[in-house]
Structure formats: structure tokens, C-alpha cells
C-alpha atoms as a printed R data frame, in Angstrom:
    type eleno elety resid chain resno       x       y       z
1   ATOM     1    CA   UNK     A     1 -16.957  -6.453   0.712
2   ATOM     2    CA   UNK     A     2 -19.639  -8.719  -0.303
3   ATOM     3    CA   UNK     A     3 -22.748  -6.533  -1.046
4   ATOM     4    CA   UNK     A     4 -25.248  -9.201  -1.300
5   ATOM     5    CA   UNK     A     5 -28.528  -9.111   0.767
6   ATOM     6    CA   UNK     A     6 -28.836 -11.757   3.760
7   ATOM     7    CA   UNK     A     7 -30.791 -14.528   1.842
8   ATOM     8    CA   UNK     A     8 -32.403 -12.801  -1.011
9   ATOM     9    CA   UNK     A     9 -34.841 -15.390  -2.312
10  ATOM    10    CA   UNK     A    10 -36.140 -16.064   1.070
11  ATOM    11    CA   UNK     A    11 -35.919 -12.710   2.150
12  ATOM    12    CA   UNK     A    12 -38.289 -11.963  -0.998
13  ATOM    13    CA   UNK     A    13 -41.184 -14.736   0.683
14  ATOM    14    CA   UNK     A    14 -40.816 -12.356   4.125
15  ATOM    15    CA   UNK     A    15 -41.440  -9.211   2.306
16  ATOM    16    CA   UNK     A    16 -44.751 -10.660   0.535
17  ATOM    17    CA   UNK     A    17 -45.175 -12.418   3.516
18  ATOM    18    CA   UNK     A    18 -46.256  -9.527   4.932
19  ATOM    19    CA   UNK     A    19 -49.227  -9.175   3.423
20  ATOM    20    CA   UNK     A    20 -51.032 -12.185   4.387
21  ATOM    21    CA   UNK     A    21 -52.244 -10.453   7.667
22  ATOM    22    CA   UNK     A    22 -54.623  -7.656   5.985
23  ATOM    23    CA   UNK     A    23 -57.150  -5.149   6.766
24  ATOM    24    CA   UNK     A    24 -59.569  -7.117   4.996
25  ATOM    25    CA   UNK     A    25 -59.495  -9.919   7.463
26  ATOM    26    CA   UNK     A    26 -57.408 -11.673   5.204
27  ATOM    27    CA   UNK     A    27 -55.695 -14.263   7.720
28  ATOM    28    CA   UNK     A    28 -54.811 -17.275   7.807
29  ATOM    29    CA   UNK     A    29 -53.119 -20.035  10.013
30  ATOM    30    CA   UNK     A    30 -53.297 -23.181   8.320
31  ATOM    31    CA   UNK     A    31 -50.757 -24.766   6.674
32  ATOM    32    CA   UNK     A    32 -52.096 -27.161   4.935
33  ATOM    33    CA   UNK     A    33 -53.909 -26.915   1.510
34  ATOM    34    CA   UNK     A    34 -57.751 -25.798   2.081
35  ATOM    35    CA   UNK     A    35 -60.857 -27.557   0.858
36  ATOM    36    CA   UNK     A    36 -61.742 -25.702  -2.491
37  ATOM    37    CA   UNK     A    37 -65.861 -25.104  -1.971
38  ATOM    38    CA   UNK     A    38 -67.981 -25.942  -5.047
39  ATOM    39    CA   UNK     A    39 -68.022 -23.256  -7.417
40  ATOM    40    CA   UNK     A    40 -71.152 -24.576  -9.057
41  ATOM    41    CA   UNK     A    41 -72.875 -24.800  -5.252
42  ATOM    42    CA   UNK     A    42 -76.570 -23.049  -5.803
43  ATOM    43    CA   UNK     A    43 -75.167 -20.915  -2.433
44  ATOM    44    CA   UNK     A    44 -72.820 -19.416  -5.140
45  ATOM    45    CA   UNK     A    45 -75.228 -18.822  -7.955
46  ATOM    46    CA   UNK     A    46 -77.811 -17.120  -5.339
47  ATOM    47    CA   UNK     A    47 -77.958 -13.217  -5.612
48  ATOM    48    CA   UNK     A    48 -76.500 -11.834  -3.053
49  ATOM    49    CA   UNK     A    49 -76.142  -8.238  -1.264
50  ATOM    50    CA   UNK     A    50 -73.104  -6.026  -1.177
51  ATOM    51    CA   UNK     A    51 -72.276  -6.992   2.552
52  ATOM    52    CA   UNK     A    52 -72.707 -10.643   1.704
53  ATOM    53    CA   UNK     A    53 -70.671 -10.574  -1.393
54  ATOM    54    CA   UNK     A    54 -67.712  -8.795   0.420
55  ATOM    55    CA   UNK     A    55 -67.553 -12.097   3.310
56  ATOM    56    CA   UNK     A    56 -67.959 -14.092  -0.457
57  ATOM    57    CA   UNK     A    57 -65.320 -12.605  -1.524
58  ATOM    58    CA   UNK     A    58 -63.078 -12.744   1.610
59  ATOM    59    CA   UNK     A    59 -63.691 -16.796   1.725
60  ATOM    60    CA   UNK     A    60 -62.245 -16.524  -1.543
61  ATOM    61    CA   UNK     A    61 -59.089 -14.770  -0.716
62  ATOM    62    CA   UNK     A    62 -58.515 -16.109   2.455
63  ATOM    63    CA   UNK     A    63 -58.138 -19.721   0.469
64  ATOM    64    CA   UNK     A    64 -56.222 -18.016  -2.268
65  ATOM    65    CA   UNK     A    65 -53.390 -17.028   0.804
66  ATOM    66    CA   UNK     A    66 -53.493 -20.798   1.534
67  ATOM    67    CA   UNK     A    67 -52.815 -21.905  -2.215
68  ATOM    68    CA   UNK     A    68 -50.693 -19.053  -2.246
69  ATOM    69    CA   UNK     A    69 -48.225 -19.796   0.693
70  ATOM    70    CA   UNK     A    70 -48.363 -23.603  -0.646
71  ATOM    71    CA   UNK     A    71 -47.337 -22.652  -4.137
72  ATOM    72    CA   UNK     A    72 -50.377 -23.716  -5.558
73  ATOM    73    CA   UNK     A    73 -50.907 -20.439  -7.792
74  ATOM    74    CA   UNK     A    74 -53.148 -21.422 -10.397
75  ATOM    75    CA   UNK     A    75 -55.465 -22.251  -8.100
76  ATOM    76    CA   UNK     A    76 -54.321 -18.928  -6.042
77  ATOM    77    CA   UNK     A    77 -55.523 -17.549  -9.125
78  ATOM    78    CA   UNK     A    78 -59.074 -19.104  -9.494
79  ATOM    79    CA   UNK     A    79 -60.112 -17.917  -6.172
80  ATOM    80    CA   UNK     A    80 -58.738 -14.399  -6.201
81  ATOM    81    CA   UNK     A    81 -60.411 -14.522  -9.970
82  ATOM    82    CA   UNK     A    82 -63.817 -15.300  -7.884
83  ATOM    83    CA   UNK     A    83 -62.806 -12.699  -5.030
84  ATOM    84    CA   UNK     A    84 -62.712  -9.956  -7.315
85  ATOM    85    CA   UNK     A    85 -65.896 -10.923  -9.275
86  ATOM    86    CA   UNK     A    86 -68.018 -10.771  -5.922
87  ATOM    87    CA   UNK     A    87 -66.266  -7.477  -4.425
88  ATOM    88    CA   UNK     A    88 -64.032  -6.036  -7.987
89  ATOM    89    CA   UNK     A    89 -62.954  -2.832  -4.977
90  ATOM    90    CA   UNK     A    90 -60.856  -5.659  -2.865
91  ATOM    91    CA   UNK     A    91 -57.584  -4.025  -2.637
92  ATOM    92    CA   UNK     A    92 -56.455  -7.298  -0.515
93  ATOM    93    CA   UNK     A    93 -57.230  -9.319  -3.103
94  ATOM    94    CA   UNK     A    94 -55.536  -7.376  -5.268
95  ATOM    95    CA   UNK     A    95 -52.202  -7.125  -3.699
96  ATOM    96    CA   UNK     A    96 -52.309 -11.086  -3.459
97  ATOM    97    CA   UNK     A    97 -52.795 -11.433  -7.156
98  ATOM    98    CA   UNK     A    98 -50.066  -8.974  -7.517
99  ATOM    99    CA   UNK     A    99 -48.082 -11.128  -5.582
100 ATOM   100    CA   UNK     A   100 -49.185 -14.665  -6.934
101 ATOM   101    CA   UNK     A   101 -47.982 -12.934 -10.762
102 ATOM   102    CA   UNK     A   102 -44.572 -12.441  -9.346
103 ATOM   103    CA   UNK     A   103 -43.495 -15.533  -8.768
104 ATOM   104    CA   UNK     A   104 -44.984 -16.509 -12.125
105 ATOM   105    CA   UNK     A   105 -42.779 -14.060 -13.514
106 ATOM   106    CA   UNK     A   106 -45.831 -11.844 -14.691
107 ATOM   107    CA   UNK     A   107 -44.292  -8.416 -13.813
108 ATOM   108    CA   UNK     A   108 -46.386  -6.362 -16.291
109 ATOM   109    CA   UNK     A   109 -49.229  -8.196 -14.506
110 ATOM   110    CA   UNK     A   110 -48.162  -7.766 -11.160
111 ATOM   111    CA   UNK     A   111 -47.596  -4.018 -11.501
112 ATOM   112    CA   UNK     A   112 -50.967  -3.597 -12.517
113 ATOM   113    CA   UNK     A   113 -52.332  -5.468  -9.471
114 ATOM   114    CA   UNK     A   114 -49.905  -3.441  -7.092
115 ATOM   115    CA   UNK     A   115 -51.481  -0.441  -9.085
116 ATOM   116    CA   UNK     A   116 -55.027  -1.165  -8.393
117 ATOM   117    CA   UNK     A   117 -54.355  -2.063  -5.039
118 ATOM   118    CA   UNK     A   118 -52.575   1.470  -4.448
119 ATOM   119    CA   UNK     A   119 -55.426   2.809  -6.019
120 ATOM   120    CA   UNK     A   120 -57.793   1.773  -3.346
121 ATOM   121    CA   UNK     A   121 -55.920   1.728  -0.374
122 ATOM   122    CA   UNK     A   122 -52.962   4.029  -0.594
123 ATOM   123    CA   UNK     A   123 -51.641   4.766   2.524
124 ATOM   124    CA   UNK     A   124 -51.864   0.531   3.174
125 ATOM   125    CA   UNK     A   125 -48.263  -0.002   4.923
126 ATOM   126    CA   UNK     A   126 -48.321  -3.791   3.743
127 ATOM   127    CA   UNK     A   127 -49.261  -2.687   0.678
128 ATOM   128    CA   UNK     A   128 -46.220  -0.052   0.161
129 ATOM   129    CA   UNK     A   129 -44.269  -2.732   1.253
130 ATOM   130    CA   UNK     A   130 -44.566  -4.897  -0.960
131 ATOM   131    CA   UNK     A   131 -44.589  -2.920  -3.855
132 ATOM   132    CA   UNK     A   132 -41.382  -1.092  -2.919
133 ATOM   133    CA   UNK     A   133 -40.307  -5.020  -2.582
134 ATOM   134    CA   UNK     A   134 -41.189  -5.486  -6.169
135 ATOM   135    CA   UNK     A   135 -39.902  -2.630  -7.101
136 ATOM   136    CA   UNK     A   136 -36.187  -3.075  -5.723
137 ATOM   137    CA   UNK     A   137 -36.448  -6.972  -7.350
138 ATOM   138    CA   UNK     A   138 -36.799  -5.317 -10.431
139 ATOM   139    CA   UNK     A   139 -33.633  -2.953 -10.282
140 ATOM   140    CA   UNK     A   140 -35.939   0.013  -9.308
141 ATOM   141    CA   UNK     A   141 -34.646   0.311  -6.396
142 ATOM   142    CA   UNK     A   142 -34.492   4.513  -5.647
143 ATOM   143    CA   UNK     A   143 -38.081   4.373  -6.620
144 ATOM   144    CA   UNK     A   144 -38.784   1.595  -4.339
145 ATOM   145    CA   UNK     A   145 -37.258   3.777  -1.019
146 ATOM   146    CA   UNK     A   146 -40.092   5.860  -1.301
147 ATOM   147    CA   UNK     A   147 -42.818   3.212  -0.761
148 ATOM   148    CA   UNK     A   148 -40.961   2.072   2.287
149 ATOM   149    CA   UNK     A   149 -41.074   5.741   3.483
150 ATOM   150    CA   UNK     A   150 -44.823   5.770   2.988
151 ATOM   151    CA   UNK     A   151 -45.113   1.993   4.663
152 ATOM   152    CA   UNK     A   152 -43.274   3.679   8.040
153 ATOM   153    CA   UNK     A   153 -45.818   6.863   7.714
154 ATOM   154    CA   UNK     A   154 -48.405   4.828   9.729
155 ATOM   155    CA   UNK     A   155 -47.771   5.999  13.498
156 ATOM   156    CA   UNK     A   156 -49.851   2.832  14.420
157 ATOM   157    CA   UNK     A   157 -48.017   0.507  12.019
158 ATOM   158    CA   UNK     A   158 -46.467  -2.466  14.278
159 ATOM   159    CA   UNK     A   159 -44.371  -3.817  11.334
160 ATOM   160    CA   UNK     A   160 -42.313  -0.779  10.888
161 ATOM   161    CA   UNK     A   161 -38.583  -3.505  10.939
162 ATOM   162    CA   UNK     A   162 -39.764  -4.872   7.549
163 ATOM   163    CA   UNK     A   163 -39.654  -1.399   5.250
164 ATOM   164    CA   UNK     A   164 -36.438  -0.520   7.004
165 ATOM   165    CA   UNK     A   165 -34.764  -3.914   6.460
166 ATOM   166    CA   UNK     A   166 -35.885  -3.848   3.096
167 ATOM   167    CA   UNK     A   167 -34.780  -0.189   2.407
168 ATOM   168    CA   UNK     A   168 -31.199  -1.285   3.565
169 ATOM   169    CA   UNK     A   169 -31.453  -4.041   1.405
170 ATOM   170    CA   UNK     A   170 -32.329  -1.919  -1.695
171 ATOM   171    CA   UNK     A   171 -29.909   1.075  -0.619
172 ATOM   172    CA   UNK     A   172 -26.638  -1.690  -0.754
173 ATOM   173    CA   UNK     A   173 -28.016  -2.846  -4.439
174 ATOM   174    CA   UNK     A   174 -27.534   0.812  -5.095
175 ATOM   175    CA   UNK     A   175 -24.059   0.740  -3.275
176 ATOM   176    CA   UNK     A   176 -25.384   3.238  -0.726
177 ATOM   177    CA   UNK     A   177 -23.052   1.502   2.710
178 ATOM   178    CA   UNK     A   178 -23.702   4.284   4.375
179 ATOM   179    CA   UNK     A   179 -27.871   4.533   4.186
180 ATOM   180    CA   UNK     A   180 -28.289   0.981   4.182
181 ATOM   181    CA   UNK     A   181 -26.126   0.750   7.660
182 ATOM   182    CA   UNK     A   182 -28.643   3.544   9.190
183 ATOM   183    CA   UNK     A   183 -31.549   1.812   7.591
184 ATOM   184    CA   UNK     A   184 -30.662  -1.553   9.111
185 ATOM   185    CA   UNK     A   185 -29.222  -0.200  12.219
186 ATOM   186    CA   UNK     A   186 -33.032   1.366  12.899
187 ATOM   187    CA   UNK     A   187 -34.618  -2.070  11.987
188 ATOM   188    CA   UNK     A   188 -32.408  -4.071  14.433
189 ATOM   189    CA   UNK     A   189 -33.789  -1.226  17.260
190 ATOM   190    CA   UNK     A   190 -36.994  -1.890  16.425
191 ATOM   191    CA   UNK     A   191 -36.635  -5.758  15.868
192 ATOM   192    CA   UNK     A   192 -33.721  -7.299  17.441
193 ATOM   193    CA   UNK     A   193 -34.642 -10.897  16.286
194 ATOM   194    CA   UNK     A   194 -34.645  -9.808  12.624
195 ATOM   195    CA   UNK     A   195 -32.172 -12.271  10.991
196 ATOM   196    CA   UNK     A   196 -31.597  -9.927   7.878
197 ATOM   197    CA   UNK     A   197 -30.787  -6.556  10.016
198 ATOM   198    CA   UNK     A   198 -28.403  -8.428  11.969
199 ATOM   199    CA   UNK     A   199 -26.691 -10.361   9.380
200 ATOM   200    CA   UNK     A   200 -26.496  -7.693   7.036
201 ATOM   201    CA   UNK     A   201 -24.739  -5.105   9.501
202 ATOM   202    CA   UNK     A   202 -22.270  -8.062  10.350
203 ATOM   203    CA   UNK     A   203 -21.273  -7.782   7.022
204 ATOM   204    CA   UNK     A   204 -20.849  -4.234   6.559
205 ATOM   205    CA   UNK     A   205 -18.933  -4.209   9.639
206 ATOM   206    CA   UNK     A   206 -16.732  -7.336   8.563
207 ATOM   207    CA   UNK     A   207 -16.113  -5.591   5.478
208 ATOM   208    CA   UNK     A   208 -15.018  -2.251   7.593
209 ATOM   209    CA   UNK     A   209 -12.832  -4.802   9.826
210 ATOM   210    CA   UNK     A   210 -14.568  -3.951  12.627
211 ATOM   211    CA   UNK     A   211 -14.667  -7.414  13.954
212 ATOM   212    CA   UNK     A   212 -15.927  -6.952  17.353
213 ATOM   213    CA   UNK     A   213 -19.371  -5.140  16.127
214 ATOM   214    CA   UNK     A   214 -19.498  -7.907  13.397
215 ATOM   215    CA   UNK     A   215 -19.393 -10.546  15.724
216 ATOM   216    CA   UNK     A   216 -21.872  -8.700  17.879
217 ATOM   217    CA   UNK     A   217 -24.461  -8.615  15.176
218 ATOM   218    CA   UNK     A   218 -23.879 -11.906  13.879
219 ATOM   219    CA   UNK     A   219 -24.051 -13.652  16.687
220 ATOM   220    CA   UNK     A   220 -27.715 -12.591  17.200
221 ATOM   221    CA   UNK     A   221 -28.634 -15.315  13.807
222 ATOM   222    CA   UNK     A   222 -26.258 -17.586  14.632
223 ATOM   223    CA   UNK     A   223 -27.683 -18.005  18.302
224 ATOM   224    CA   UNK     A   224 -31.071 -18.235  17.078
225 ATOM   225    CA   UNK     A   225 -32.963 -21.346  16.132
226 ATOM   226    CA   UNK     A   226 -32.134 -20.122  12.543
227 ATOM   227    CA   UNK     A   227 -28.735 -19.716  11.896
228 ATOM   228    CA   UNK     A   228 -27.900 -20.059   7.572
229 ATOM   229    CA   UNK     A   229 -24.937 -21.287   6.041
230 ATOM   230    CA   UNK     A   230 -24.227 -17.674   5.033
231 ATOM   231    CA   UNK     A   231 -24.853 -16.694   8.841
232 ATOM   232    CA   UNK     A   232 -22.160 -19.387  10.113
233 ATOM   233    CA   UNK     A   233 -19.372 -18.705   8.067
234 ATOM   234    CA   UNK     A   234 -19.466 -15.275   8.038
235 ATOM   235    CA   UNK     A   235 -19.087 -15.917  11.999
236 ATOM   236    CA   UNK     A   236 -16.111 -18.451  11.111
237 ATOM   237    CA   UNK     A   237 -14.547 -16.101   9.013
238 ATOM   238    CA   UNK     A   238 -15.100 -13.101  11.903
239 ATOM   239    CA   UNK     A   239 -13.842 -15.636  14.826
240 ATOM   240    CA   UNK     A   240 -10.342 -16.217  12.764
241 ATOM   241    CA   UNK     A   241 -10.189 -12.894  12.203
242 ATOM   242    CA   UNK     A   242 -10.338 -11.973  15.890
243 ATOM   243    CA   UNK     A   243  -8.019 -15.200  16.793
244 ATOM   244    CA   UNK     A   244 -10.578 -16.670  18.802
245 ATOM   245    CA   UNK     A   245 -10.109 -20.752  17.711
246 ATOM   246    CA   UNK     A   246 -12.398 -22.711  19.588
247 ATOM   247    CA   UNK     A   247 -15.293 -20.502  18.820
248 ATOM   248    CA   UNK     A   248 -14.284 -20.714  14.957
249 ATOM   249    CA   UNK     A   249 -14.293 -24.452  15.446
250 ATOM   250    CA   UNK     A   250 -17.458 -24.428  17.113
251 ATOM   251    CA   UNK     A   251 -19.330 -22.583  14.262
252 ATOM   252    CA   UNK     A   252 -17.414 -25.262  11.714
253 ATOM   253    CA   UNK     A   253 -18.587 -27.838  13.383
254 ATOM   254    CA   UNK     A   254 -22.020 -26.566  13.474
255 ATOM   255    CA   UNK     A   255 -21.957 -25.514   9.748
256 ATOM   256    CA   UNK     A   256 -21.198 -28.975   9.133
257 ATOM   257    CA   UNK     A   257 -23.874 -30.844  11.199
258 ATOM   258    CA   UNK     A   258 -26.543 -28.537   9.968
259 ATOM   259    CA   UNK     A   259 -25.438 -27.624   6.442
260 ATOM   260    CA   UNK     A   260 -23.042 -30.475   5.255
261 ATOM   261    CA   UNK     A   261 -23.872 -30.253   1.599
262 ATOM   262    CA   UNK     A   262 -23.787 -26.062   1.186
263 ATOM   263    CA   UNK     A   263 -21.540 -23.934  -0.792
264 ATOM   264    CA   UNK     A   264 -20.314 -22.751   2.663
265 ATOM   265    CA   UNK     A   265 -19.265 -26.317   4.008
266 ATOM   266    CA   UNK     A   266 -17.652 -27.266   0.700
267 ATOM   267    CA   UNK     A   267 -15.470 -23.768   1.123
268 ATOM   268    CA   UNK     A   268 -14.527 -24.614   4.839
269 ATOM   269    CA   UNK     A   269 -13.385 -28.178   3.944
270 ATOM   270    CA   UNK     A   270 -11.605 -26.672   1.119
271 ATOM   271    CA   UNK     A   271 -10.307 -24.451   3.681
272 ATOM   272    CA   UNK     A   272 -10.699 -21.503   1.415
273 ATOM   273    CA   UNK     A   273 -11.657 -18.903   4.297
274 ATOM   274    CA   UNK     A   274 -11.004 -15.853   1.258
275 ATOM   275    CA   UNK     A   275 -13.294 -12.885   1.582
């Protein structure tokens, strides 16, 4: 059976996605790239008080987020730079810069960030999210379990699909079927609508030839307003398996309108339906 997680690299943005919405009053909803205020401003060279260096300092790392989601990281990295000059205690700011150094590839650098940031605030769920995240990108991924157990410790935590998707995740690197199923199984109670619960128990159950449940599960993507190419042929593969032609024709045809030039599309017009 194919272990692989539902859309890793994306899945990865969703994991550190979740902690753009902090504590601090770190959120944002633009999508578009901020105005960068004047560093050299005489409002910035002003002394300023502890309160007033803290909303400083969350300015800063609110536009950081917006460089940050826009893949604009050295500039991500100027502001959170400034953040943590006015208010060095910001464990927000720190968990962005811990993210920003990971997709530079800075992983000594982002451990250290993720560090500090645990330091300050360690019983932050977004936090031990993310850094159990990190942890299972970088083949740690037993160690990471236990930072998603601490992220679902929160009774008031509202986000409590993400560390169980991503413990299922991390328990089928380790080969672990059977946790992983239980861990996504609880994530799809939770969240319904998660794409990567639902996919990835489709494909445990495909691999178990339990068709029926697979087609259950995968059906809950591929009826979504976000199906993947991964997401529509695993459902071609399940409809042939169960006989069912028309609906296996239905899902080609829509793998093809929406995703002519994928890996998945070039196997279907190959006709090579092999698991």
C-alpha cells in the first residue's frame, strides 16, 4: 500500500499555517503584500514604554505573517528582526521566525526559534504543533507524537483535527497502520471536511481492500471544491475495483478537465491503473 501522506508539501503550509492566528493578536487577513512602514520614521526612534513597544512589536509581526504567507522571507525576516528588538519575550514572533527558517532550509535555526518559543509559552497548542510538524519533516517523527499530545492537552483548544491529522501522518512515516488509522479516524470526527483525514483513511482502507469504506472516505475530497489529482484517482482506482463504470468514468473525466497535465492523468491515459 502506498504509505505516503495526502499532499505532503502542502500539507506542510497547513501545519505552519496554523500559527498565523496567535495569542499575541497575531492575525491577519490580507492577502496581498503590506506597506513596509519607515524604519527610519522619528515614531520609531522615539523611546517608548513596555506596553507601547509590545503593539510595536506586534505591527511588526503581524506584517512579517503577510511577507511570510507571500513568500517574501527576507523581508519576513526584517520585521520579525524589529519585533523581537522592541518586545525580545515575543514567543509569536518567535515561532514565525522558526517557521520563516524552515522553508529557507535553516533547521539548526529554526529549532532554536521553536526552542525559545517553547520556552515562553509552553503549553501554546499552535506552538506544539508546529514543532511536532518540524519535527516529523525531519525524520523525528516518535519525538514529534508527543508535541501533538501536548497541542490536544488544551480542553479549550478548537483546532484539536490538526495534531491528530498530523500524528497519523507521522505514525504511517513510522509504518505504524494501525495508530495512524485511530489518529486519523479521531480527526475526521472532529473535522469531517479535513481533506488529509479523509484521503489518508481511503488509502489505508484501499490498501486493506476494503473498498466500500475507501470510497466512503474518499468521496468526502473528491466532492469538495478541492478534490487533488491524488484524491481522483485513488477514487478511479476504488470505483474499478468495486465495478462501478460510470462513476470511474466520471472521476476520469474530471481528473482530466481539472488536472490534464498531472502524473495522475498521464497514468490514466496510459491506462496504467497498477497500485
Amino acid at each position: 500500500m502506498n504509505r505516503s501522506a495526502f499532499g505532503t508539501r502542502s500539507f506542510a503550509a497547513l501545519a505552519a499555517a496554523s500559527a498565523l492566528v496567535m495569542s499575541g493578536g497575531c492575525t491577519t487577513t490580507t492577502t496581498s503584500t503590506p506597506s513596509r512602514p519607515d524604519a527610519n520614521s522619528t515614531t520609531e526612534k522615539r523611546d517608548v514604554g513596555p506596553s507601547d513597544a509590545r503593539t510595536r512589536s506586534n505591527i511588526r509581526l503581524q506584517l512579517a505573517v503577510g511577507y511570510y504567507q507571500d513568500g517574501k522571507y527576507s523581508f519576513a525576516l526584517d520585521e520579525l528582526r524589529q519585533a523581537l528588538t522592541l518586545d525580545p519575550n515575543s514567543a509569536d514572533a518567535h515561532t514565525v521566525l522558526a517557521l520563516v527558517y524552515n522553508e529557507l532550509h535553516e533547521d539548526a535555526k529554526a529549532e532554536q526559534s521553536f526552542q525559545r518559543a517553547l520556552q515562553l509559552d509552553p503549553a501554546n497548542s499552535d506552538l506544539n504543533n508546529n514543532y511536532g510538524w518540524f519535527l516529523c519533516q525531519h525524520g523525528r517523527e516518535k519525538e514529534s507524537l508527543g508535541y501533538f499530545e501536548t497541542a490536544l492537552k488544551n480542553p479549550l483548544y478548537t483546532q484539536k483535527a490538526k495534531p491528530l491529522q498530523n500524528s497519523g501522518v507521522c505514525a504511517a512515516k513510522m509504518g505504524d497502520m494501525v495508530a495512524a488509522e485511530e489518529y486519523f479516524r479521531r480527526s475526521f470526527e472532529i473535522d469531517p471536511t479535513g481533506a488529509v483525514a479523509s484521503y489518508n483513511l481511503a488509502n489505508i482502507y484501499y490498501g486493506r481492500k476494503d473498498y466500500a469504506r475507501a470510497r466512503f472516505y474518499v468521496a468526502q475530497v473528491n466532492n469538495s471544491p478541492t478534490p487533488t489529482p491524488a484524491s481522483l484517482w485513488l477514487g478511479i482506482r476504488i470505483e474499478r475495483r468495486l465495478g462501478n463504470k460510470p462513476n470511474a468514468a466520471a472521476l476520469e473525466n474530471q481528473l482530466e478537465r481539472l488536472f490534464a497535465e498531472s502524473r495522475e492523468a498521464q497514468l490514466q491515459k496510459r491506462g496504467n491503473y497498477a497500485d
